[in-house]
KEKERO-981916 format. One record per atom (N, C-alpha, C): x, z, y; residue in one letter. Coordinates in steps of 0.02 Angstrom, whole numbers, plus 50000, padded with zeros to 5 digits. Each point is the difference from the previous one (the first is absolute). Example, Ala and Ser with C-alpha at 12.3 -4.5 7.8 and 13.67 -1.06 7.14 Angstrom:
# KEKERO-981916
506605039049716a 499555000050059a 500455000050060a 499824996450053s 500425000350059s 499615003750055s 
//
This chain:
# KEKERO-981916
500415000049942x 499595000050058x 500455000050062x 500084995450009x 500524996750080x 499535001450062x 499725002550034x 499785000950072x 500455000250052x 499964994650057x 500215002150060x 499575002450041x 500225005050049x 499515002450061x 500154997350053x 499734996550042x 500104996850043x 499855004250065x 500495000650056x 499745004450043x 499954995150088x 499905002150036x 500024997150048x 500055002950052x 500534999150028x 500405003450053x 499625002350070x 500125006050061x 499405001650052x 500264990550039x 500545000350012x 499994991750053x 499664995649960x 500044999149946x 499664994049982x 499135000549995x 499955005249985x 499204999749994x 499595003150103x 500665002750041x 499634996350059x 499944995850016x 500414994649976x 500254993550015x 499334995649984x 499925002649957x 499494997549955x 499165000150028x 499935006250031x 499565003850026x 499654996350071x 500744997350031x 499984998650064x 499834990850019x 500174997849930x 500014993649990x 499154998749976x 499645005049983x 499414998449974x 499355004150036x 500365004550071x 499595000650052x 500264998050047x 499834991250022x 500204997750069x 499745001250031x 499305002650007x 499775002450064x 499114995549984x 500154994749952x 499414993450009x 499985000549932x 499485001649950x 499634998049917x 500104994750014x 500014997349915x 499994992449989x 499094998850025x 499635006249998x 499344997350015x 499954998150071x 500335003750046x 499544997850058x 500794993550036x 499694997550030x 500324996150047x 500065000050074x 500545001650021x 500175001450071x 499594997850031x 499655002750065x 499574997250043x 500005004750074x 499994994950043x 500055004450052x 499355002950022x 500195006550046x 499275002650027x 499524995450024x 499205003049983x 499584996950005x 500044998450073x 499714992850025x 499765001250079x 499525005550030x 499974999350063x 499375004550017x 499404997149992x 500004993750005x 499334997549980x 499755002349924x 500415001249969x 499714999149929x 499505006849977x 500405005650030x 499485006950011x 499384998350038x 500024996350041x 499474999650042x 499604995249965x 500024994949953x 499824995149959x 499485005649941x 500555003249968x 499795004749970x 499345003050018x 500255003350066x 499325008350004x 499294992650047x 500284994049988x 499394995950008x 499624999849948x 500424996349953x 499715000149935x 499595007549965x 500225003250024x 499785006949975x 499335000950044x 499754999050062x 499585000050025x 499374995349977x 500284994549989x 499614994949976x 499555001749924x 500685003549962x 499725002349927x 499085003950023x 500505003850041x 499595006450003x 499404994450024x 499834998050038x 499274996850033x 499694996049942x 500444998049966x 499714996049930x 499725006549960x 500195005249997x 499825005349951x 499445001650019x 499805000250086x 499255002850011x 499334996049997x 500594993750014x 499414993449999x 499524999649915x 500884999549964x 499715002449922x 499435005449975x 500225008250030x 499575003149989x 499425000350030x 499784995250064x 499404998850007x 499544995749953x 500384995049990x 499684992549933x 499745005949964x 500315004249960x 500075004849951x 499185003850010x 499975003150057x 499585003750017x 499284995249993x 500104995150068x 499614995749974x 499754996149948x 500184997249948x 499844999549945x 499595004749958x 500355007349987x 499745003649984x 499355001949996x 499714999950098x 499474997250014x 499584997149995x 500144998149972x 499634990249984x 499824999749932x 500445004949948x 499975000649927x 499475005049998x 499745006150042x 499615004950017x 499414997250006x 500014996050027x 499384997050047x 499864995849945x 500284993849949x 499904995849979x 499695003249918x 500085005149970x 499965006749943x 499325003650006x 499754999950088x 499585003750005x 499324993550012x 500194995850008x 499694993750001x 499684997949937x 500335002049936x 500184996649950x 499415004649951x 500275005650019x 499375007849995x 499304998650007x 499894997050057x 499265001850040x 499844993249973x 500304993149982x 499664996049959x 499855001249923x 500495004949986x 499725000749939x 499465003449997x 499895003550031x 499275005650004x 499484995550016x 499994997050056x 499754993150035x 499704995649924x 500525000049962x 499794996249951x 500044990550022x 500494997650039x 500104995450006x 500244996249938x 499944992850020x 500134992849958x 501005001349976x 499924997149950x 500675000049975x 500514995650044x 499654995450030x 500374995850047x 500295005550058x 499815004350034x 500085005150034x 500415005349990x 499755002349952x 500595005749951x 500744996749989x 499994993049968x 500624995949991x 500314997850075x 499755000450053x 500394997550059x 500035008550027x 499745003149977x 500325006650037x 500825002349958x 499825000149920x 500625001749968x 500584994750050x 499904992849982x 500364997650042x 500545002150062x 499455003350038x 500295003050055x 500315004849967x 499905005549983x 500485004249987x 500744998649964x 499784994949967x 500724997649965x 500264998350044x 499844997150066x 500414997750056x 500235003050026x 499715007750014x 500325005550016x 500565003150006x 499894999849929x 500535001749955x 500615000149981x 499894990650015x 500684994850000x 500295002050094x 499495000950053x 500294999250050x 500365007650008x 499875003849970x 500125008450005x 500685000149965x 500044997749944x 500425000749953x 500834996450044x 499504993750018x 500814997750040x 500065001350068x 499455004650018x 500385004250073x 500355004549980x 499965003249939x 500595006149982x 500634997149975x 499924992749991x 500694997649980x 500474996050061x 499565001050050x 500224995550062x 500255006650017x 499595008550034x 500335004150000x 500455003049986x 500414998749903x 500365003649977x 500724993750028x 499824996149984x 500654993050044x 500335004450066x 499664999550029x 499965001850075x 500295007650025x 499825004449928x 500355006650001x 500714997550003x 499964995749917x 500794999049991x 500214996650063x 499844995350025x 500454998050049x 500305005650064x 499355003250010x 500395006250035x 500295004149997x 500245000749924x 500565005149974x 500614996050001x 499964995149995x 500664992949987x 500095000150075x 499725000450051x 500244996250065x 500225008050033x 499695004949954x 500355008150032x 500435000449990x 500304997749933x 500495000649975x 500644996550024x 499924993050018x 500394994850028x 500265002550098x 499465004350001x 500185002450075x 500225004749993x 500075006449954x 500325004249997x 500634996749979x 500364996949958x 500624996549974x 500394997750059x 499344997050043x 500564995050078x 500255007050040x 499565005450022x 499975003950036x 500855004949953x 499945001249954x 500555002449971x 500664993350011x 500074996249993x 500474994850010x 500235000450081x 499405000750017x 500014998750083x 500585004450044x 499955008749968x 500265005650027x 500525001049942x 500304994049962x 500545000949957x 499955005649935x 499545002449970x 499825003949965x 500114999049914x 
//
């Protein structure tokens, strides 16, 4: 059983140390500080999210509305005892509802994400900015 131990000397393994923290990962790539526009680009975009988010949660609201109204419609014909032609264009509606409700919460949840992505991208410039 022949083993060598191989050791490695303190200069060589700073050497070593110093050669594989230049200052720059192979991940990121040198770039200079953001402009000032670009923060300001940013907390636009971030504003904008946000007005899309209320506009969203109004659709949202509204719809909702409309699914309320269109359920309770749907109710008082059945009691009503209306024609099947009637009953079938009310379900209708509600399926429309449904579909329009369903993709206001998916227009909303977009719209979150984008405003966590554009918080994020302005917090990153704003750290770049003050050398951080």
């Amino acid at each position: 059983m022949n083993r060598q131990i191989w050791t490695v000397g303190g200069a060589a393994l700073l050497g070593l140390a110093l050669l594989g923290s230049s200052g720059i990962s192979q991940a990121q790539s040198p770039s200079a500080p953001p402009a000032p526009g670009d923060v300001r680009k940013d907390t636009g975009d971030i504003r904008q999210d946000r007005k899309d988010i209320r506009e969203d949660k109004q659709d949202l609201r509204k719809d909702r509305r409309e699914l309320r109204e269109d359920r309770r419609e749907l109710r008082e014909d059945r009691r009503e005892g209306a024609g099947k032609g009637e009953l079938a264009k009310d379900r209708a509606e509600l399926k429309k509802d449904k579909q329009d409700i369903r993709e206001d919460r998916k227009d909303l949840h977009n719209d979150r994400k984008d405003l966590r992505e554009d918080k994020k991208e302005r917090r990153q410039d704003r750290r770049e900015k003050h050398g951080k």
